[in-house]
C-alpha positions in Angstrom: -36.4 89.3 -36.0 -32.8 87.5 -36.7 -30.0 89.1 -34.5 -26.6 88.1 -35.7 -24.1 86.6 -33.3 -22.3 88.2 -30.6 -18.9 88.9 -31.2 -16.4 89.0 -28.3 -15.4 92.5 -29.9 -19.4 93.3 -29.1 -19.9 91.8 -25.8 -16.8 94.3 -24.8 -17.8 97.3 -26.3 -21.0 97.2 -24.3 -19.5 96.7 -21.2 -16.9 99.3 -21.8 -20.2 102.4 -22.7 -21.9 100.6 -19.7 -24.4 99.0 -21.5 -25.9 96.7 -19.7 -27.8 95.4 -16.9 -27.4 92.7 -14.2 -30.5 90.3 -13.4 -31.2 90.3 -9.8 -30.1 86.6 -10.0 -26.7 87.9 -10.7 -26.5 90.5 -8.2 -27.2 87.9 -5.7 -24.5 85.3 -6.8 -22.3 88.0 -7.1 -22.9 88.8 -3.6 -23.0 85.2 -2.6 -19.1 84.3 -4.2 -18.0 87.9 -2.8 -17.4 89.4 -6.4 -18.2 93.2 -7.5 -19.5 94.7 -10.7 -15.4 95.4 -11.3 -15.3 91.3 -11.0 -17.9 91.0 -13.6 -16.4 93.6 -15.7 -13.0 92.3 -15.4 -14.7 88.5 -16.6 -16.4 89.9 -19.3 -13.4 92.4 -20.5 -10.7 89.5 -20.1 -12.8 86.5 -21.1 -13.7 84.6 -24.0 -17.4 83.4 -25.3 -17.0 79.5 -24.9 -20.4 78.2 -25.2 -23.6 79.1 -27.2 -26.7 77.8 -25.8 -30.4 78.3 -27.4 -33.4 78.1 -25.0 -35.9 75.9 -25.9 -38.9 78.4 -25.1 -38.0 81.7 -26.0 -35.4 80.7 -28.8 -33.0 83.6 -27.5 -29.4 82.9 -27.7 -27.5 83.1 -24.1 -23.3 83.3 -24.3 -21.4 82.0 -21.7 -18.4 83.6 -21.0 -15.3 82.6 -19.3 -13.0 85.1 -17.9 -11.0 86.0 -15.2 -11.8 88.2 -11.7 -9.6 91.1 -10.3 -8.1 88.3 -8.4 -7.6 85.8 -11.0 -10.0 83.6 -10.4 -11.4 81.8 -13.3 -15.5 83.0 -13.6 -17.9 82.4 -15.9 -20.8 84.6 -16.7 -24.1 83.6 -18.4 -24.9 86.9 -20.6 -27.4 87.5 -23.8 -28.6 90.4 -25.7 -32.3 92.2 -24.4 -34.6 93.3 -26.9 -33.6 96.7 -26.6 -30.0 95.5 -27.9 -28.2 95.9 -23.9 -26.3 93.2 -23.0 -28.3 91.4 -19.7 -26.0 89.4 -17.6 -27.9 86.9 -16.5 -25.7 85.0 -13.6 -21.9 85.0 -12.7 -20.3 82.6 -11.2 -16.9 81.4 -10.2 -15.7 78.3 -12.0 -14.5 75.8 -9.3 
């Protein structure tokens, strides 16, 4: 099965009808750089898809996305899209 691209428009409209999920990877660098789930929204509502990467094993596509925190700190979030068609954030970090 094909999925077509993500769209920045996309990407936003599932984090605005909450769905999606955060890898327990992500909830621990969000913990470990001090950020919320209001952080991670705020990267993924402000920020921009700047990298496609295809992994070599699974052949999923993974989306980084650069954004911005409630703070205005630059972030970058590694996100794709689950089989169920939920967006999966897969780690957050902030871009130093």
């Amino acid at each position: 099965m094909i999925m077509a691209r993500l769209t920045i428009a996309r990407l936003r409209e599932l984090v605005r009808t909450l769905a999606y999920s955060i890898s327990l990877h992500a909830d621990d660098e969000l913990d470990e750089d001090d950020l919320t789930v209001f952080d991670l929204e705020t990267i993924l509502l402000s920020g921009t898809i700047v990298e496609r990467q295809i992994d070599r094993d699974s052949r999923e596509t993974k989306y980084i996305v650069r954004g911005n925190t409630l703070a205005g700190q630059q972030a970058e979030c590694v996100v794709k899209i689950d089989q169920s068609g939920r967006l999966l954030v897969i780690t957050v970090y902030l871009d130093e």
